[in-house]
C-alpha positions in Angstrom: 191.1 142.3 30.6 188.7 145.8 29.7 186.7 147.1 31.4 184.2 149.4 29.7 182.2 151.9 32.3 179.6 154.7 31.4 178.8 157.0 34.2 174.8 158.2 34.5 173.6 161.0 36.1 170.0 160.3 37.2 167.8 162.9 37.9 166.5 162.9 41.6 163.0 160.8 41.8 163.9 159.0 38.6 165.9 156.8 40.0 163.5 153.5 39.6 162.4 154.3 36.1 166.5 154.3 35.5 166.5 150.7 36.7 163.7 149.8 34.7 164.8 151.3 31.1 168.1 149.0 32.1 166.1 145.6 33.3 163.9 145.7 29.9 166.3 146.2 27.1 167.4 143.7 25.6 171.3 143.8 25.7 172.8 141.0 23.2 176.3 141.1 25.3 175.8 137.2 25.9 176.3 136.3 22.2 179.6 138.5 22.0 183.1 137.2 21.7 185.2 138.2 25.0 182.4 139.5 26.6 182.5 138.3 30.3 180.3 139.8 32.9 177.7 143.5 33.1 176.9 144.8 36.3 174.4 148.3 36.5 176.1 149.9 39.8 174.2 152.4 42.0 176.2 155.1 43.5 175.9 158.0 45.4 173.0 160.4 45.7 174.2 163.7 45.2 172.2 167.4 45.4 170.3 167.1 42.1 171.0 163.6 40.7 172.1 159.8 41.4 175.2 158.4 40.0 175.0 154.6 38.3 177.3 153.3 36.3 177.6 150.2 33.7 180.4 148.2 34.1 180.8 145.3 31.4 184.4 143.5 31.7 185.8 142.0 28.7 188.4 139.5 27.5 190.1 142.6 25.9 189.8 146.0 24.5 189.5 144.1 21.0 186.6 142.2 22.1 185.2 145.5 23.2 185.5 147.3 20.4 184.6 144.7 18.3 181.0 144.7 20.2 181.0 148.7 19.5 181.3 147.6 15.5 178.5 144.9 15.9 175.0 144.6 14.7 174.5 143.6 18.4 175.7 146.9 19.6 173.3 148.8 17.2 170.1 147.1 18.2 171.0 147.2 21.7 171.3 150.9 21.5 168.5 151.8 18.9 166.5 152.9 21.9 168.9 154.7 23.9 168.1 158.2 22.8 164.5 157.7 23.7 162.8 156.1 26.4 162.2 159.3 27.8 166.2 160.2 28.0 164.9 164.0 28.8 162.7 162.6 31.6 165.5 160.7 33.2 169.3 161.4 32.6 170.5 164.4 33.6 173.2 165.2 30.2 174.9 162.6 28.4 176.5 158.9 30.3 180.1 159.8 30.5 182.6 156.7 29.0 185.5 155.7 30.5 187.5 152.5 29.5 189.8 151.0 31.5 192.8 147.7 30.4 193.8 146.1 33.6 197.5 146.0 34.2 197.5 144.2 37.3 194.7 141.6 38.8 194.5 139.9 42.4 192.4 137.0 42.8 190.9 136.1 46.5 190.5 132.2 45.7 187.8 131.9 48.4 186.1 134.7 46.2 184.9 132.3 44.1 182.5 130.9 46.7 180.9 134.2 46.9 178.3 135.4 44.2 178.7 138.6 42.9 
């Protein structure tokens, strides 16, 4: 299992147009190999921003970097620099990848949806 994350710092007030730059674009993960589940996170609100993060789990870091390769990749980003980026983000999303060397499972878990 990967886990791919990029961190967002949100400038304060911008918070829903965040949200809405994320609900609109069209992602293309669905039609990747390995590619199992995307969750947008809200975190914290801090002084002069609020922290999100992406969280897309894959089968493996192969699959992932397989996606970053794709022609699905590169129309799902074509965008990201604009939709007023400047208006919004405050620098760049910060990446951080993560392979899992140890999973728990909570079988009842499974009757819960995420």
């Amino acid at each position: 299992m990967y886990i791919a994350m990029n961190r967002f710092r949100v400038l304060k007030g911008k918070a829903e147009a965040f949200e809405t730059i994320w609900r609109e674009r069209e992602s293309h993960l669905d039609r990747m190999p390995g590619f199992v589940s995307f969750h947008l996170l809200r975190g914290p609100d801090r002084e002069d921003h609020v922290l999100y993060a992406s969280h897309t789990l894959w089968r493996s870091k192969a699959d992932f970097e397989a996606w970053t390769r794709s022609d699905e990749f590169r129309a799902s980003h074509a965008n990201a620099g604009q939709a007023n980026r400047e208006q919004v983000y405050l620098g760049h999303p910060e990446f951080e990848g993560f392979e899992a060397v140890q999973t728990m499972k909570n079988p009842a878990a499974s009757k819960v949806e995420a």
